[in-house]
C-alpha positions in Angstrom: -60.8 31.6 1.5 -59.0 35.0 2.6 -60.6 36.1 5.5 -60.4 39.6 6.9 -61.9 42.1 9.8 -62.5 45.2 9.8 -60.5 47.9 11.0 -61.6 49.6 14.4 -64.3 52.5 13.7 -61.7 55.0 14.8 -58.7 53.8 13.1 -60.9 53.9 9.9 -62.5 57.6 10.7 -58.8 58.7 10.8 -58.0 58.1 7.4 -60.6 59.9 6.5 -60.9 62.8 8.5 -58.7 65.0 5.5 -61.5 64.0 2.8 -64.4 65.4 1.7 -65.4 62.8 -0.9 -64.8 59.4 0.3 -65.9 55.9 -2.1 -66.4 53.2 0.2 -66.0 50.1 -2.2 -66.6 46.6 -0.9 -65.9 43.7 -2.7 -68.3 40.0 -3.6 -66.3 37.4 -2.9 -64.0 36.3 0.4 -64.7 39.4 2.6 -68.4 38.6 1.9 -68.6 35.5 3.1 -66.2 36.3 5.7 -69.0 39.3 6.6 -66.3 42.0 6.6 -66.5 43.6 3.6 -69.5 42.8 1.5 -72.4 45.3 0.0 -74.1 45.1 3.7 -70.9 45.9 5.4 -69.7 49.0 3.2 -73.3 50.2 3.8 -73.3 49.9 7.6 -70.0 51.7 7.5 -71.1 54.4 5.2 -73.8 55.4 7.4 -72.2 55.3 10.8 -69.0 57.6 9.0 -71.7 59.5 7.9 -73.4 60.3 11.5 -69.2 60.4 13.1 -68.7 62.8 10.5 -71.9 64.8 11.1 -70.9 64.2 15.2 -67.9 65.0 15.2 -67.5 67.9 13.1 -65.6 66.7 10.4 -66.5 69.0 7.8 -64.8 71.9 10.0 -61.2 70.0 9.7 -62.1 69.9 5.2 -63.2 72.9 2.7 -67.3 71.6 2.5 -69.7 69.1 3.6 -68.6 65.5 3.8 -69.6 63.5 0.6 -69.8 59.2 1.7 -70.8 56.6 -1.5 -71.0 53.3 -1.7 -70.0 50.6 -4.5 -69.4 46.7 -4.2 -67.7 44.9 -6.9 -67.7 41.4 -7.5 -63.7 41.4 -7.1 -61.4 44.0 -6.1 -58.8 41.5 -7.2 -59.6 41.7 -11.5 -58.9 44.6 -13.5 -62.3 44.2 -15.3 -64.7 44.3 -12.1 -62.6 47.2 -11.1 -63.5 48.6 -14.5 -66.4 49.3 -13.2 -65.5 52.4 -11.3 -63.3 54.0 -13.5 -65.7 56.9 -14.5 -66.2 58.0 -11.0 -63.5 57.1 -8.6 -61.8 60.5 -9.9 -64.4 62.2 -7.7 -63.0 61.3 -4.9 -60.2 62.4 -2.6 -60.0 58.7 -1.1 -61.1 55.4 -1.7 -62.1 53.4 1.6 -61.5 49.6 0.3 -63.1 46.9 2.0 -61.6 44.3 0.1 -58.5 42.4 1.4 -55.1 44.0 1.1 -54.4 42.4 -2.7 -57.6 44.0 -3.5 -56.6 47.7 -2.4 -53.0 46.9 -3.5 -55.2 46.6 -7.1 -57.1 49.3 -6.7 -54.2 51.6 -5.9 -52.5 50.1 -9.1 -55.4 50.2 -11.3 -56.2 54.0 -10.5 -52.5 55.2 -9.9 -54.4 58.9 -9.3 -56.4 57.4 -6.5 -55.6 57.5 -3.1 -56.4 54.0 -1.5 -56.7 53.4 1.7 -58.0 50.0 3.5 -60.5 49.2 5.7 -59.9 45.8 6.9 -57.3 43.9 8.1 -56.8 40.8 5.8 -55.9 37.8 8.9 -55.0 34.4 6.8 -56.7 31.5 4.6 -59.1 29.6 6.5 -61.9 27.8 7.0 -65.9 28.9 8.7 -65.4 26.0 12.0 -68.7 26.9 13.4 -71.0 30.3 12.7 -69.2 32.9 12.9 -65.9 31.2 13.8 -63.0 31.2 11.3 -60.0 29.5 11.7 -56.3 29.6 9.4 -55.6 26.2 7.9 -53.5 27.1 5.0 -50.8 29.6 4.4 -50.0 29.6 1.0 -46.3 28.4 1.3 -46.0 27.3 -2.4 -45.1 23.2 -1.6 -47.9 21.8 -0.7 -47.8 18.6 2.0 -51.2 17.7 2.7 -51.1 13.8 1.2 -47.8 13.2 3.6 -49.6 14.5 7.0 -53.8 13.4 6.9 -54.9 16.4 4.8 -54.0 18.7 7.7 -51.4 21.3 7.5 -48.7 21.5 10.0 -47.2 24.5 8.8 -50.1 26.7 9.3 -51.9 24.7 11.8 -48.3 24.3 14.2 -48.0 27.1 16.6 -43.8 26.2 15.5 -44.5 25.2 12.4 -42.7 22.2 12.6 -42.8 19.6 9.9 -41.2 16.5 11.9 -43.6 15.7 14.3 -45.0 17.3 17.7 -42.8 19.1 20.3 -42.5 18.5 24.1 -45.1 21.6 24.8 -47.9 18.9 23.3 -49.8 18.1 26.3 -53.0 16.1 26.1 -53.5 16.8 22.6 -53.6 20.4 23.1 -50.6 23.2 22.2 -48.9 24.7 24.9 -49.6 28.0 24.1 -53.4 28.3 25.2 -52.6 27.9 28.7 -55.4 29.1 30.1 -58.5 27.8 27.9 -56.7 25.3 26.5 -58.7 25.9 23.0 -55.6 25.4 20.3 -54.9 21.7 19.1 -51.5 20.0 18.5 -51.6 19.8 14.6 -49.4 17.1 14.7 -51.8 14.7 17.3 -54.3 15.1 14.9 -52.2 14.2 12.1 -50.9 11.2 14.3 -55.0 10.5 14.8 -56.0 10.4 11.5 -52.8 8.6 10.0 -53.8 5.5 12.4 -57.1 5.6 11.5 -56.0 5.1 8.0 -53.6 2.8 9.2 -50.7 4.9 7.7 -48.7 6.0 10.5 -45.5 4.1 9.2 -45.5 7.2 6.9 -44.3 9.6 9.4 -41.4 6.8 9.2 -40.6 7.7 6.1 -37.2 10.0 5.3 -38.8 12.9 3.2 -35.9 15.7 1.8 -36.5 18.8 3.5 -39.0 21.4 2.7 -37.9 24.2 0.0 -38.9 27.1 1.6 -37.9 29.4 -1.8 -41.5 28.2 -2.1 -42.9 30.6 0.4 -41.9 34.4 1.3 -38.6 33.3 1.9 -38.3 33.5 -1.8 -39.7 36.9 -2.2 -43.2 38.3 -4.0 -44.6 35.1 -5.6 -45.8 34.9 -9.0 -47.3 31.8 -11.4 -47.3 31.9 -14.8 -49.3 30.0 -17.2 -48.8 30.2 -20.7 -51.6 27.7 -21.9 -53.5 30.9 -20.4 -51.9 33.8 -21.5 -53.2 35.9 -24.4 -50.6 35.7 -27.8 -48.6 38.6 -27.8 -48.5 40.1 -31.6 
């Protein structure tokens, strides 16, 4: 899943400090789970903007009294959930999206009249490790690997990203860049690991042609197109 945090409280209150009318939308699916941006989290930022706002004299900077709302749809990412805010989000002189940055990259192209601005900051594609731990597993390079290397991903698990094996900073099956609490694994000792356990590892002996990297951003904005999908244009 995405997963996102929110921005610091006064990072966020400067966006905000030349509206009066700000929609604070939130959105149902990643940021949810991820508890950054779901219907509880826009409403626990709403109110605390509120009392800043109220604190801090905000109204004095704007022409009237501070207006904060609060909407959640299920995905900031689909032009129909957005739908649903198209009869008020012309109220307001900014929208506050909690969603990650595709989501207020949609909202902003859905509502070109709006002004957008985002709340969180979106981190990677990962994986809940324990409560309240995430941790990046994937990152969406376009040319996928996972059968060659034990189902675990070397290009976003590697600290280098390397695709042929560990490097000399592997020490004790830890990466050499936690130094002090020792707390990130070498990707590729536990693809070592779990290729013997399958008794596989003559696979890393295997000559494989090198990795198109067109695949990822190398290769600029991404798109896929299915046309077993698409609507029939008349």
């Amino acid at each position: 899943m995405i997963v996102a945090e929110q921005k610091p409280f006064e990072e966020i209150k400067a966006k905000i400090e030349k509206a009066n009318k700000v929609l604070v939308v939130g959105c149902g699916t990643c940021v949810t789970v991820c508890f950054a941006g779901g219907e509880k989290e826009v409403g626990i930022l709403a109110s605390s903007l509120r009392m800043a706002t109220k604190i801090d004299g905000h109204a004095k900077q704007t022409e009237g009294p501070v207006r904060i709302d609060e909407a959640t749809v299920q995905r900031q990412c689909e032009w129909e959930y957005l739908d649903t805010l198209k009869d008020k989000i012309g109220d307001y002189d900014l929208v506050l999206s909690l969603g990650c940055g595709v989501g207020v990259q949609a909202i902003a192209e859905h509502f070109p009249q709006a002004r957008v601005a985002p709340g969180l900051n979106t981190a990677f594609l990962g994986l809940p490790t324990e409560q309240g731990v995430w941790q990046e597993c994937c990152a969406a390079c376009g040319n996928c690997i996972l059968d060659l290397t034990g189902g675990i991903c070397p290009i976003a698990r590697c600290s280098k990203s390397l695709l042929n094996g560990p490097c000399g900073g592997s020490d004790n099956a830890k990466c050499e860049i936690s130094t002090k609490d020792r707390s990130v694994d070498c990707a590729w000792d536990m693809i070592v690991r779990k290729l013997m356990e399958r008794g596989e590892l003559d696979r890393l002996l295997e000559i494989n042609t090198a990795k198109n990297w067109q695949t990822s951003r190398d290769g600029g904005p991404r798109r896929i197109s299915r046309e077993d999908l698409m609507l029939a244009k008349e």
